[in-house]
C-alpha positions in Angstrom: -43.1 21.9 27.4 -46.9 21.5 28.2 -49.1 19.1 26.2 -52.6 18.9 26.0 -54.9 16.5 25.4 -58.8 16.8 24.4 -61.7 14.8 24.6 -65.9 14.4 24.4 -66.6 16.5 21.3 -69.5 14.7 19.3 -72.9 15.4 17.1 -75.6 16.6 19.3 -79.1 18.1 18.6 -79.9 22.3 19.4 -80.9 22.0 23.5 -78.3 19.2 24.3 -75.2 19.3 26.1 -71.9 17.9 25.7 -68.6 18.1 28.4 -65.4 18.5 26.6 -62.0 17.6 28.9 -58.4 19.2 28.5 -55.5 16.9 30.4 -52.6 18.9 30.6 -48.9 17.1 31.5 -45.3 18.2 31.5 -44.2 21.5 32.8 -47.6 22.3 34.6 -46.3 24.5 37.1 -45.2 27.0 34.4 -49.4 27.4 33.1 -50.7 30.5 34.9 -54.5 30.2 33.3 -56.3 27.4 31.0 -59.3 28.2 28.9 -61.0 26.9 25.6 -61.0 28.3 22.0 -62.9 27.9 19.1 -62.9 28.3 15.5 -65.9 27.6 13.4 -65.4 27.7 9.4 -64.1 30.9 7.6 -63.9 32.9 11.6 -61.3 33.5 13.8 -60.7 31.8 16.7 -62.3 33.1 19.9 -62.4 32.8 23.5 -64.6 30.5 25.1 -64.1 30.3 28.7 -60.9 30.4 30.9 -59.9 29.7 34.5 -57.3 30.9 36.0 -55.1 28.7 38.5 -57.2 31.0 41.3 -60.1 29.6 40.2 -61.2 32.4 38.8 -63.5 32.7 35.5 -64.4 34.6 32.3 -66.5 34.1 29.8 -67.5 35.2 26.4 -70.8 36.8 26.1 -72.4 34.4 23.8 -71.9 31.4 26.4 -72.5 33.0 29.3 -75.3 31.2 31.1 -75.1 27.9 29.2 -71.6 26.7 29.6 -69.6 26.4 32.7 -65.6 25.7 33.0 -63.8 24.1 35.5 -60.9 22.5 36.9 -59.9 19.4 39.2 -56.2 20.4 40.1 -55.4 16.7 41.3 -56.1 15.5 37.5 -54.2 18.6 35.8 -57.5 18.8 33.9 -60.0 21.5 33.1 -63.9 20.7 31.6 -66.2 22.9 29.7 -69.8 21.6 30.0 -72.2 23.1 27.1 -75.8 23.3 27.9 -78.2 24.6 25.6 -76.5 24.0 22.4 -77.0 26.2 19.5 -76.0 25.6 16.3 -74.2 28.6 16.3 -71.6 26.5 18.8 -70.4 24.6 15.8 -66.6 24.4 15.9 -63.3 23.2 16.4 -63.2 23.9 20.0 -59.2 23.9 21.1 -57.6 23.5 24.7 -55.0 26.6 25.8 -52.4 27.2 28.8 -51.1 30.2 29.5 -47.8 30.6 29.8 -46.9 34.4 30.8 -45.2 36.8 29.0 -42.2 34.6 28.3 -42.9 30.9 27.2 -45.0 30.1 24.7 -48.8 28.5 25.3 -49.7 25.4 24.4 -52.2 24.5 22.5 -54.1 21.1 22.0 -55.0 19.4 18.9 -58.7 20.3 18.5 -61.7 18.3 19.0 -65.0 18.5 16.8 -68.1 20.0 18.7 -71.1 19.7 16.1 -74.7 21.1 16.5 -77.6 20.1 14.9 -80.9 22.3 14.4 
């Protein structure tokens, strides 16, 4: 199994920025790609940003710009700094590893991202 663990969601005013961290431990050599989610009230949950164990990234559209993943393989961690907050970035912003085809990803247990206008 892989288990994931959040951190550095918070309140912050439109314009500010916030870093949120994703350690990962266990079976690490089975993830293939790591990337944040999020879920604001009565949506669906969407993709952020992911990183792949090449390093390479993808984005959605409406972040593009203002946040930036990354990794630091010697921590088994990824980050996701958010620049330029928008209220619109309100949500439950959740940690995922891909698995492949055959095991099941792991998610982590959510942390609170909060914008203020």
């Amino acid at each position: 199994q892989v288990q994931l663990v959040e951190s550095g969601g918070g309140l912050v005013q439109a314009g500010g920025s916030l870093r949120l961290s994703c350690a990962a431990s266990g079976f690490i050599f089975t993830i293939n790609a790591m990337g944040w989610y999020r879920q604001a009230p009565g949506k669906q949950r969407e993709l952020v940003a992911s990183i792949t164990n090449g390093g390479s990234t993808n984005y959605a559209d409406s972040v593009k710009g203002r946040f930036t993943i990354s990794r630091d393989n010697a921590k088994n961690t990824i980050y996701l700094q958010m620049n330029s907050l928008k209220p619109d970035d309100t949500a439950v912003y959740y940690c995922n590893a891909d698995r492949g085809k055959f095991l099941v990803a792991a998610w982590g247990q959510g942390t609170q991202v909060t914008v203020s206008s």
